[in-house]
Every structure is written in structure tokens, then in C-alpha cells.
C-alpha positions, 0 to 999 in steps of 0.5 A: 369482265373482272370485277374492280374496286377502288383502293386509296391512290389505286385500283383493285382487280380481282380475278378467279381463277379456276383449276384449269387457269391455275394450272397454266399460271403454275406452269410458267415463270414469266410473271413479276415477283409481285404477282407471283407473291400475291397469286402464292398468297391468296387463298383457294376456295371451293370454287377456285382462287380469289386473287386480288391484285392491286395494281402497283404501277403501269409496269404490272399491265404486261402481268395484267395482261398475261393473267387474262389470257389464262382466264378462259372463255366463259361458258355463259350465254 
């Protein structure tokens, strides 16, 4: 589940992501440039990357979806 927020006339949605994910986000170049612009811009904690995406238009879901198929499994159960 990714945690979302609502944002005037939108919607937000963050997503961490961990080294691993990082890793596969930079080794492809098949996202939009708003993506890459907002993925590039966000900054990097201890704990992984805090990237809040808010989604611009119905074009960004084929990002949206791309992004959830880096996020791994979770370990929890």
C-alpha cells in the first residue's frame, strides 16, 4: 500500500524506495521526464528515497505502474 494525500485539484502519492529499487529505477530509461525530474529531485535518507509523486495527468499511470513493479515484496507478516 502506498500512502496518498490529497493535493488541490489532485493527488499525491509517495513511494520509498529502498537501495535495491533504487538500483532498478536507475538502470532503465523508460520513464517520463516528469518522473525522472521528481524521482532525481528527491532527496535520499537513511532509510531509502521519499519520492512524492503527484500525479499530473492520466498519462503518468503507465509510470505509476512501472514504479510499482520495482517496489518489492514486503517482508512483513
Amino acid at each position: 500500500m502506498f500512502p496518498h494525500f490529497p493535493i488541490e485539484n489532485s493527488i499525491g502519492i509517495m513511494i520509498i524506495y529502498g537501495k535495491t529499487e533504487r538500483d532498478k529505477f536507475e538502470s532503465t530509461d523508460r520513464f517520463s521526464k516528469y518522473t525522472l525530474n521528481t524521482y532525481y529531485g528527491a532527496k535520499t535518507y537513511g532509510d531509502g528515497k521519499w519520492i512524492m509523486f503527484q500525479i499530473p495527468s492520466e498519462e503518468f499511470k503507465n509510470d505509476f505502474l512501472q514504479l510499482l513493479a520495482i517496489k518489492r515484496k514486503s517482508t512483513l507478516k
